[in-house]
C-alpha positions as CSV (number, residue, x, y, z in Angstrom):
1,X,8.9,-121.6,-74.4
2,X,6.7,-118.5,-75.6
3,X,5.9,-115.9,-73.6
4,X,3.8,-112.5,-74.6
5,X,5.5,-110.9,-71.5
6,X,7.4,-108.2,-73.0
7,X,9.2,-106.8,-69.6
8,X,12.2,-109.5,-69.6
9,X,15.5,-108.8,-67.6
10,X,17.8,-111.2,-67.9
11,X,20.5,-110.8,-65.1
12,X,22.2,-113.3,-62.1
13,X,20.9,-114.6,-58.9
14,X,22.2,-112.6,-55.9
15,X,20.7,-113.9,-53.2
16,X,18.0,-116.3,-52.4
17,X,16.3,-115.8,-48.7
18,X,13.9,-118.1,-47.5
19,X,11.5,-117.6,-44.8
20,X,9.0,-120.7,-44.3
21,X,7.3,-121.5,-47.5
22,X,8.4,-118.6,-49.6
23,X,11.8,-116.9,-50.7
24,X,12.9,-113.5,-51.2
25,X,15.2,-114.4,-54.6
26,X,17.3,-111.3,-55.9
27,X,18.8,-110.7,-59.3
28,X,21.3,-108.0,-60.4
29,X,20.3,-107.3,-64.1
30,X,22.9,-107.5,-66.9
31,X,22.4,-103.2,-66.8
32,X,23.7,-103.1,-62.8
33,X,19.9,-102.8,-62.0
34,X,18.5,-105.0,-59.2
35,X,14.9,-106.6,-59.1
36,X,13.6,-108.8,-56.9
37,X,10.4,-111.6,-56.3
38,X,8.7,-113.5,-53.5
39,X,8.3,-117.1,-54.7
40,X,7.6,-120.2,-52.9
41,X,10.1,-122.3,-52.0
42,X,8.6,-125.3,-53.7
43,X,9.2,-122.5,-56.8
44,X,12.6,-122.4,-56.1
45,X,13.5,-126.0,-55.8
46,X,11.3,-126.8,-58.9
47,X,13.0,-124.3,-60.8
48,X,16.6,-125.4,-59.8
49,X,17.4,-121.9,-58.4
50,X,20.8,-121.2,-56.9
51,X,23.0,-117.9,-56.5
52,X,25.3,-117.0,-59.5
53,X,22.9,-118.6,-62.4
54,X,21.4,-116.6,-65.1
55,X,17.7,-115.7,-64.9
56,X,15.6,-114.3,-67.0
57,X,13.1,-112.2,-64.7
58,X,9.7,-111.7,-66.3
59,X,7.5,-108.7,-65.2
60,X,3.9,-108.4,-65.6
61,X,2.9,-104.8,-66.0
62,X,0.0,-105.2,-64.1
63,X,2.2,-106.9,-60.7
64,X,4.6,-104.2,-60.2
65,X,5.7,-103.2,-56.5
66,X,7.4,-100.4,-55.6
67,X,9.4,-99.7,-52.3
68,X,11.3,-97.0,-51.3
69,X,14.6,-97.9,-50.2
């Protein structure tokens, strides 16, 4: 598949919370960084998400979030 996003990080699943109909799913980046998404949980199932598998997060410049731990 082709995408034009050109923010990729390709890391491993951490963790994968759910809460009701959406999940928190975390991935540690092959450069020790970690990002994370809220999905829905139908996202997660569809995609065949588990912890330990090799992503590739894509980030759209214009739906960054920033939190302060």
């Amino acid at each position: 598949m082709a995408l034009s996003a050109r923010n990729r990080l390709t890391g491993e699943v951490t963790s994968i919370e759910t809460s009701g109909p959406t999940a928190e799913v975390t991935v540690e980046t092959e450069g020790g960084e970690t990002a994370a998404a809220v999905i829905t949980t139908d996202s997660v199932d569809r995609l065949g998400l588990s912890e330990g598998e090799t992503v590739d997060a894509v980030i759209k410049a214009t739906d960054v979030m920033v939190r302060n731990n």
